[in-house]
Legacy VTK file of the C-alpha trace (Angstrom):
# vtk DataFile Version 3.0
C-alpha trace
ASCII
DATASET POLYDATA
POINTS 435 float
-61.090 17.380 -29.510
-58.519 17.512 -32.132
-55.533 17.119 -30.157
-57.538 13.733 -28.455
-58.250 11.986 -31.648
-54.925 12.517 -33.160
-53.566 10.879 -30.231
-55.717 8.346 -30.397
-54.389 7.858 -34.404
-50.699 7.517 -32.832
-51.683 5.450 -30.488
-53.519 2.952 -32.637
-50.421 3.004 -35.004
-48.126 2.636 -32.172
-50.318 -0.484 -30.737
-50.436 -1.895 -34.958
-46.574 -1.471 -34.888
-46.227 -3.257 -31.684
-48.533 -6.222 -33.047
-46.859 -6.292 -36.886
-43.433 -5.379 -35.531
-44.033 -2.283 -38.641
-43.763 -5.160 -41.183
-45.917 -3.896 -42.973
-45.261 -0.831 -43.713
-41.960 -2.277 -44.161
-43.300 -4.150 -46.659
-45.051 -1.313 -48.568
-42.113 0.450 -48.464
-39.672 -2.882 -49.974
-42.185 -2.794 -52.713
-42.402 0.627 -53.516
-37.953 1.034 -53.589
-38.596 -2.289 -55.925
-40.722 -0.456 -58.309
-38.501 2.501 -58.510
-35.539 0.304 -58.838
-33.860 0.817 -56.324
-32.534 -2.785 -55.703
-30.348 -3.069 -53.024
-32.672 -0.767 -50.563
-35.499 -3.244 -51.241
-33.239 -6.449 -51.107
-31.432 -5.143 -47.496
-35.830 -4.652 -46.109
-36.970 -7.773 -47.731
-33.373 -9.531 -45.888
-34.455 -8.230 -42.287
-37.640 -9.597 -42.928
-35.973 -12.623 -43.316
-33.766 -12.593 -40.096
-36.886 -12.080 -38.660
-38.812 -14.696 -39.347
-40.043 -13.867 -43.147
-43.456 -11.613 -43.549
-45.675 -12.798 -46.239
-43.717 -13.439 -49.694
-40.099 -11.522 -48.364
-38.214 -15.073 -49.762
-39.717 -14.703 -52.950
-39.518 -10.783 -53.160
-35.800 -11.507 -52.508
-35.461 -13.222 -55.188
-37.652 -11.297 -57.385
-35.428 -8.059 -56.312
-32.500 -10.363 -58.358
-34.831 -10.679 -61.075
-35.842 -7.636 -62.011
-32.198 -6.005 -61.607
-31.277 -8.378 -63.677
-33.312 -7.879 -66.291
-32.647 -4.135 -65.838
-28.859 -5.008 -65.657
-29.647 -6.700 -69.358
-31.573 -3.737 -70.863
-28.376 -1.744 -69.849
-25.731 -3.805 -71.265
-24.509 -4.479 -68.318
-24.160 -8.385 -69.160
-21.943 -9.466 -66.208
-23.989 -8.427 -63.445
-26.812 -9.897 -65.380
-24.965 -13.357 -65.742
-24.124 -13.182 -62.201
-28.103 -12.666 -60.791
-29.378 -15.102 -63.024
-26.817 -17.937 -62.267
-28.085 -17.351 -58.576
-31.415 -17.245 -59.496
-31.070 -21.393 -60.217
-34.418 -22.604 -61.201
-36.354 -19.324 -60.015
-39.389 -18.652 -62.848
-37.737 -18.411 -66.476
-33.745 -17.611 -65.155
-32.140 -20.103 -66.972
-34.143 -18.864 -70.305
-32.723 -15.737 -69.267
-29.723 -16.737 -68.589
-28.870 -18.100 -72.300
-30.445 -15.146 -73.475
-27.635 -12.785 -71.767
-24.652 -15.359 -72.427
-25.808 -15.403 -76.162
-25.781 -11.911 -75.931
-22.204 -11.765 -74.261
-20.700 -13.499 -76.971
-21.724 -11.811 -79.869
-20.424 -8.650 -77.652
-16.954 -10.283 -76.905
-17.173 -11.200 -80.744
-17.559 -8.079 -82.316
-14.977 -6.107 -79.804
-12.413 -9.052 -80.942
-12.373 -11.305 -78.272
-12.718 -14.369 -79.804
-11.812 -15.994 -76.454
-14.499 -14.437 -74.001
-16.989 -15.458 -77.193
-16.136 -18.768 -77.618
-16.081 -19.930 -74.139
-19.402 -18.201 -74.196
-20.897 -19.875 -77.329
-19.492 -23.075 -76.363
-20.939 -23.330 -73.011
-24.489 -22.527 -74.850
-24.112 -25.382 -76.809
-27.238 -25.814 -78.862
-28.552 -22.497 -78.406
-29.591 -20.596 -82.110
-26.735 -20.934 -83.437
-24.254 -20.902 -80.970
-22.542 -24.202 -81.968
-21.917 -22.242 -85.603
-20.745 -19.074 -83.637
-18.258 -20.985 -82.184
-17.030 -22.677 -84.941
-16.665 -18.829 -86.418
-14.352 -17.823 -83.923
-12.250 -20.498 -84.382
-11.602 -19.840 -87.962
-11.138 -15.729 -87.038
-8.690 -16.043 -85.178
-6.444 -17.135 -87.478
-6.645 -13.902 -89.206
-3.720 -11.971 -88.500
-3.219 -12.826 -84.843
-1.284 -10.648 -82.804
0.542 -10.256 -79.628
-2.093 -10.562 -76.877
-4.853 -12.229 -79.410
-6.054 -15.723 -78.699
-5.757 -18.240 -81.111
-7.669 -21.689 -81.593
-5.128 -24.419 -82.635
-5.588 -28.342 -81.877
-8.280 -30.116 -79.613
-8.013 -31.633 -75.835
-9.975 -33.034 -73.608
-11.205 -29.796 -71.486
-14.627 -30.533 -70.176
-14.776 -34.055 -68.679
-17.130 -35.251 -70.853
-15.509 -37.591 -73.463
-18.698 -38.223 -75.012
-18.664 -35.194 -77.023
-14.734 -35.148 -78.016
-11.982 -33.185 -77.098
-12.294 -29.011 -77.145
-10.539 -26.686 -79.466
-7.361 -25.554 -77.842
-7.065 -21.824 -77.171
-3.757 -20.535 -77.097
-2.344 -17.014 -76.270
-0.175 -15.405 -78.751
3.118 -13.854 -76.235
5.455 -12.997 -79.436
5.304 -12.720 -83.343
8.252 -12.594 -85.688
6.626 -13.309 -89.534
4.820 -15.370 -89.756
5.860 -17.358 -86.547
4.204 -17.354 -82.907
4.904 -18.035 -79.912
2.091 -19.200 -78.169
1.157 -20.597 -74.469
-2.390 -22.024 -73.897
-4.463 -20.027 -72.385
-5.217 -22.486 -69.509
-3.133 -25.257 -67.400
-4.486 -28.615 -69.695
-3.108 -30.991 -67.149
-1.555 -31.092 -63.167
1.644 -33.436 -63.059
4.709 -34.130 -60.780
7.456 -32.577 -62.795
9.728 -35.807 -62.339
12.200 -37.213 -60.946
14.812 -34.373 -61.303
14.905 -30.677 -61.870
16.330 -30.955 -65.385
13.802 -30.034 -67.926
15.644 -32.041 -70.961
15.095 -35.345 -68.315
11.726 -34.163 -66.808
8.698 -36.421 -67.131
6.481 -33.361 -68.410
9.312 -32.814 -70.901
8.277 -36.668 -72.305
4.508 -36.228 -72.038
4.194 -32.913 -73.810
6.257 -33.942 -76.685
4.942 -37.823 -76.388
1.214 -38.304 -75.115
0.158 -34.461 -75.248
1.636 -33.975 -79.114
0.067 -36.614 -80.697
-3.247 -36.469 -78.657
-3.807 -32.266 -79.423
-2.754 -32.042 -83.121
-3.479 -34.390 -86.442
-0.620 -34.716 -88.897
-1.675 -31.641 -90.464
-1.394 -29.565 -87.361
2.269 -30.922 -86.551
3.509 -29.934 -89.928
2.861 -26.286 -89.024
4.677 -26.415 -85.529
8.100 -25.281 -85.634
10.558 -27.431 -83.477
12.781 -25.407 -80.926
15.829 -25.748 -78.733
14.759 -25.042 -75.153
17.036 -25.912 -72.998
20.876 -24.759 -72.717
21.426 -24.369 -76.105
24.828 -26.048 -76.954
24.355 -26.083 -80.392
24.816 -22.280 -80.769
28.493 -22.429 -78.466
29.418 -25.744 -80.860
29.323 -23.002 -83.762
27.292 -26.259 -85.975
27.292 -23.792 -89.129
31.594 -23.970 -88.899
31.383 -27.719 -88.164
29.354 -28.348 -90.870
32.124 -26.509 -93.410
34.945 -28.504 -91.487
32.818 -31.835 -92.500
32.288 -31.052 -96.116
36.345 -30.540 -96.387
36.817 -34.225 -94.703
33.749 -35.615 -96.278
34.320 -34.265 -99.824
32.535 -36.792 -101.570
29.733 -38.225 -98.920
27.930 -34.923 -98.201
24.802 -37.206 -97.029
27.975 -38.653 -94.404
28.594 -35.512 -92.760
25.398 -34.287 -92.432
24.572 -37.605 -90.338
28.297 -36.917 -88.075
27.080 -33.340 -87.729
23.162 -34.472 -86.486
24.305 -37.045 -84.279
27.040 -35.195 -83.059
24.310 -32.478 -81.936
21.822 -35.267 -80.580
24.789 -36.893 -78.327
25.624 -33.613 -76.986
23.154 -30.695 -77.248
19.579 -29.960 -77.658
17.983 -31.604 -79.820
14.922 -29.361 -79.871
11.365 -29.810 -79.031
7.874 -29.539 -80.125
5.960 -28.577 -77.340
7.353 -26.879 -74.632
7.526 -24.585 -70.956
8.435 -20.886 -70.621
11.652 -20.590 -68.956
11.217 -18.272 -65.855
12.760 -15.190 -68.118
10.627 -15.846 -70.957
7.810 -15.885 -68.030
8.601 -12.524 -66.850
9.228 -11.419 -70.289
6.440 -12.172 -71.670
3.127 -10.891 -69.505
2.448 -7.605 -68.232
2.741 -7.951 -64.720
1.465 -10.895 -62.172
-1.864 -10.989 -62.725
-1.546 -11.408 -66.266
0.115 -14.803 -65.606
-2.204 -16.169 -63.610
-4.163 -19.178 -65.084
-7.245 -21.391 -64.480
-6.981 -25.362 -64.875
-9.845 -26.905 -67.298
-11.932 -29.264 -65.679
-10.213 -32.242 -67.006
-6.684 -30.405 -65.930
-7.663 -29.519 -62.129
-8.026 -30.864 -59.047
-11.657 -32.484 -58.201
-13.654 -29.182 -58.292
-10.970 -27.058 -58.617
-12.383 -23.764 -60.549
-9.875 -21.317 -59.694
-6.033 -19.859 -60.507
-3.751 -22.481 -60.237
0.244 -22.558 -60.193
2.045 -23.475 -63.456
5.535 -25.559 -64.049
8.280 -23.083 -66.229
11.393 -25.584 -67.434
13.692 -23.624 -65.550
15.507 -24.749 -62.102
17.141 -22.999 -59.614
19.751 -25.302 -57.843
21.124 -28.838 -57.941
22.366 -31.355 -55.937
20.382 -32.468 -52.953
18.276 -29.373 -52.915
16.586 -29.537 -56.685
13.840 -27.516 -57.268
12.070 -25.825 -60.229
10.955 -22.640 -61.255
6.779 -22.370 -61.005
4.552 -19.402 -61.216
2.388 -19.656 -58.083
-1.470 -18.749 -57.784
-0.926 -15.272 -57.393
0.857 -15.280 -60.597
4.065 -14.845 -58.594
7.620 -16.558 -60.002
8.776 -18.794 -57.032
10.151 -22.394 -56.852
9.317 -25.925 -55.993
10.132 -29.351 -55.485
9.777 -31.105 -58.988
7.487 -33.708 -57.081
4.856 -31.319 -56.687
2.226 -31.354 -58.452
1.728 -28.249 -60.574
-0.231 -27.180 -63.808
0.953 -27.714 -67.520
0.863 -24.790 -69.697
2.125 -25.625 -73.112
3.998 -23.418 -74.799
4.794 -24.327 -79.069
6.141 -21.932 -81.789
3.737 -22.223 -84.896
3.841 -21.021 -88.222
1.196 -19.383 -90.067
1.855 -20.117 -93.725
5.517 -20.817 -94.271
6.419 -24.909 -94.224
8.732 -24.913 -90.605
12.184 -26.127 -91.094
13.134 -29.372 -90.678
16.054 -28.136 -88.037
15.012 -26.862 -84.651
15.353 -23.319 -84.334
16.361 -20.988 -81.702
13.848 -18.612 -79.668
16.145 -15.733 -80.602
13.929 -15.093 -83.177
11.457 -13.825 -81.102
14.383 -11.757 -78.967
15.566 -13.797 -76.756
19.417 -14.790 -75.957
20.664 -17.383 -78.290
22.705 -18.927 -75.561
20.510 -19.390 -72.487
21.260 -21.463 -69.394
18.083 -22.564 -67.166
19.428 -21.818 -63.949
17.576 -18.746 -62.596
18.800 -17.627 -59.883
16.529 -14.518 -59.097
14.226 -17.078 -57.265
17.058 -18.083 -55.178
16.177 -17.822 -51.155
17.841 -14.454 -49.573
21.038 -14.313 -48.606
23.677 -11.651 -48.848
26.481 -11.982 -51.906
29.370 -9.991 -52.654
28.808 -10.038 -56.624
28.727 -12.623 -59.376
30.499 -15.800 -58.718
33.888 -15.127 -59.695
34.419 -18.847 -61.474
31.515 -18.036 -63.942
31.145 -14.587 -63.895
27.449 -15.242 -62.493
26.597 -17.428 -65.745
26.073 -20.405 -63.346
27.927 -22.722 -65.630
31.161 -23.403 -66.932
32.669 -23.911 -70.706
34.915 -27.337 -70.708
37.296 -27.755 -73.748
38.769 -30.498 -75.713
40.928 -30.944 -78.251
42.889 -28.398 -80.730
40.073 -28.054 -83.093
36.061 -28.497 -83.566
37.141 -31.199 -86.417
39.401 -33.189 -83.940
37.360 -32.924 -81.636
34.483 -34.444 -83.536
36.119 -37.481 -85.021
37.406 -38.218 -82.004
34.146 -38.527 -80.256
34.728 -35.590 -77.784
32.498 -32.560 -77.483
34.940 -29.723 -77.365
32.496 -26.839 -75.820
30.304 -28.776 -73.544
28.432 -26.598 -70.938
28.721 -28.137 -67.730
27.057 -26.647 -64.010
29.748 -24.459 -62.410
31.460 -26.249 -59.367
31.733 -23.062 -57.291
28.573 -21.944 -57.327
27.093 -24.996 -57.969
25.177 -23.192 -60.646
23.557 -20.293 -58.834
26.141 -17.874 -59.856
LINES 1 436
435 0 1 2 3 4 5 6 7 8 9 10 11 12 13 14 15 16 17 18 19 20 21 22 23 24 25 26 27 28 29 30 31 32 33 34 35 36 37 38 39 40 41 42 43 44 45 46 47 48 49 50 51 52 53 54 55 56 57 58 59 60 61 62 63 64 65 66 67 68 69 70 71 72 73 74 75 76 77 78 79 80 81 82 83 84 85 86 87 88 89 90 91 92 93 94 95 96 97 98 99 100 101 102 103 104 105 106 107 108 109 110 111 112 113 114 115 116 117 118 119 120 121 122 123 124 125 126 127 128 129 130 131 132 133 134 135 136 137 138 139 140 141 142 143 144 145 146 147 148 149 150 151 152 153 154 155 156 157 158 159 160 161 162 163 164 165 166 167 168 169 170 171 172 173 174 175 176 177 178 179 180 181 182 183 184 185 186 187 188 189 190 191 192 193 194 195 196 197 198 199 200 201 202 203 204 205 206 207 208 209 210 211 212 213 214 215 216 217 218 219 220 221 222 223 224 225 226 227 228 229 230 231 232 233 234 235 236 237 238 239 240 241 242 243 244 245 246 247 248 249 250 251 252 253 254 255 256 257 258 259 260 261 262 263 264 265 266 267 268 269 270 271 272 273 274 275 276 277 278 279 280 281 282 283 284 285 286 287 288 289 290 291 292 293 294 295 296 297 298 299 300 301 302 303 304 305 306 307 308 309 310 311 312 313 314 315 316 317 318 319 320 321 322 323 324 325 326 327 328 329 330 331 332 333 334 335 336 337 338 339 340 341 342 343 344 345 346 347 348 349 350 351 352 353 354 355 356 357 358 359 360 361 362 363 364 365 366 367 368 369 370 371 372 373 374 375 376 377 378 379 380 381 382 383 384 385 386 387 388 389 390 391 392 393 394 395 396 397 398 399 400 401 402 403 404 405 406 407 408 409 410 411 412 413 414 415 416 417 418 419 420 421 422 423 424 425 426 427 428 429 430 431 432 433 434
């Protein structure tokens, strides 16, 4: 008698399977592992209710899976995963409530473990929240306090967000290299996308003219461009024209008009080297120098600077070039942070790159990125991005330099008066600059 009616149990629950297809017991069970917490169990049952045709509330108990480990992900600190479940919760009950909540919460994190960049991307994206405007405001004004090499560092306003209505954004800018009280600093993200012109020479380049046109009078007030120090960026002729002895040769001819020979001396340097810039690109060695590996270089475009809904790593300009002639092209960091080259018609990201002082008045002459350890006399050409091809060593002509020293004249003085340059840098003809 036993046996028979616990056959006839199984064989009810068999036939109540075979009606429900088990969902629910499948459904108890979703419930229970939600309960327990035990998310993704719960989420993978409610799912093949789904695929299935849905049972009862399985779409909403999906969803409610994301809400409660969310809120669990909260509780726990864990404020990325939490960010991430409520953003793809949309509208679902009080998510974006929650959502603020766990940014706001974020940023006072990123805040107090010193990075004033995670918070105030954070706190401005909250806008009005409490007192998120004020928070961000805050991190501005920290990170001017002591910055260091890695630290971000709020300096100037652009338009970032597309939305002109409520003015341009606070500029944040990486610090790469500190000497003093100087930086070196390259925004954090690519502000614009531009062809880079019409050549491969960076001291003719159209993005040359717009950073230190357009871009350096729209990003900084008077105030702000008294505290960036002017550089010399590209191959830097002044330091093989020895200006310091020129300037001692003038005073001797100029005895009397001091004011005279300074002006010989500054447009001799204007006519034929650098005459320094405000705002500039890495070169590719100051690129590779300068971040940690690859994936430290990579970089996102704001929304004004990208592509229509472009949200990703984009590919950034240096001011370096690789070859001339009928096959110019330009140094560029690529999307996978990798140092590569193309044609300067592309069009790439702008990452601006200025030297700023933190208390100390800059000097009124442009001064040379040696002081943050790099080669006084350096040529743009790079030639490690060259395509492969076998070589038997350094071009012989320039000793792998890629350019050429051409001389005039017995002396700097003669020279000068006579309106020659007598150490002008040209591109070696053998190598055609590739060395």
């Amino acid at each position: 008698m036993n046996v028979k009616r616990i056959l006839s149990v199984l064989c009810l629950g068999g036939a109540l399977c075979l009606l429900c297809g088990c969902d629910f017991m499948d459904y108890q069970k979703a419930n229970s592992l939600l309960d327990k917490g035990n998310y993704e169990e719960a989420r993978a049952i409610y799912a093949q209710m789904e695929e299935n045709g849905g049972y009862k509330d399985s779409a909403q108990m999906l969803e409610e899976c994301d809400y409660a480990e969310a809120g669990a992900a909260y509780e726990a600190g864990d404020y990325a995963r939490a960010m991430k479940l409520y953003e793809g919760l949309g509208s679902y009950g009080d998510a974006p409530e929650q959502l603020a909540k766990v940014k706001y919460s974020c940023a006072i994190q990123c805040k107090e473990d010193g990075d004033l960049g995670g918070a105030y991307a954070l706190f401005a994206e909250l806008g009005n929240y409490e007192d998120s405007a004020a928070m961000a405001q805050d991190c501005v004004a920290r990170s001017w306090e002591d910055p260091q090499v890695g630290d971000a560092l709020f300096f100037g306003s652009f338009e970032q967000d597309k939305d002109e209505g409520n003015g341009p954004e606070p500029i944040q800018w990486r610090v790469l290299a500190r000497e003093g009280d100087y930086l070196l600093l390259t925004s954090e993200q690519l502000l614009c996308r531009m062809e880079y012109g019409d050549t491969n020479q960076w001291e003719a380049s159209d993005v040359r003219t717009w950073l230190n046109g357009e871009f350096y009078d729209a990003a900084f007030s008077q105030e702000e461009q008294g505290r960036i120090q002017k550089v010399y960026t590209y191959a830097k002729q002044n330091s093989d024209l020895k200006v310091d002895d020129l300037r001692m040769e003038l005073a001797y001819a100029f005895p009397d008009d001091p004011e005279e020979a300074e002006r010989v001396l500054r447009e001799y340097i204007s006519e034929f080297g650098d005459d320094g810039d405000h705002v500039f690109l890495l070169s590719a060695q100051e690129t590779r120098d300068l971040f940690s590996d690859k994936s430290d270089r990579k970089s996102v475009p704001t929304k004004a600077g990208g592509t229509p809904g472009a949200d990703t790593v984009s590919g950034w300009w240096t001011r370096s070039r690789t070859s001339s002639g009928a096959n110019q092209v330009v140094v560029a960091v690529d999307y996978n942070g990798e140092i590569g080259s193309v044609r300067p018609s592309h069009n790439s990201g702008v990452r601006p790159a200025i030297c700023l002082s933190l208390s100390a008045k800059p000097s009124e002459e442009a001064m040379d990125l040696e002081l943050f350890g790099f080669p006084s006399i350096t040529d743009l050409y790079d030639t490690a991005t060259e395509s492969s091809g076998s070589s038997s060593g350094p071009c012989p002509a320039c000793n792998g330099t890629g350019t050429i020293r051409f001389y005039y004249g017995s002396s700097d003085l003669e020279a000068i008066l006579s309106g020659h340059d007598p150490y002008t840098l040209g591109t070696c003809p053998m190598c055609n600059g590739r060395g």
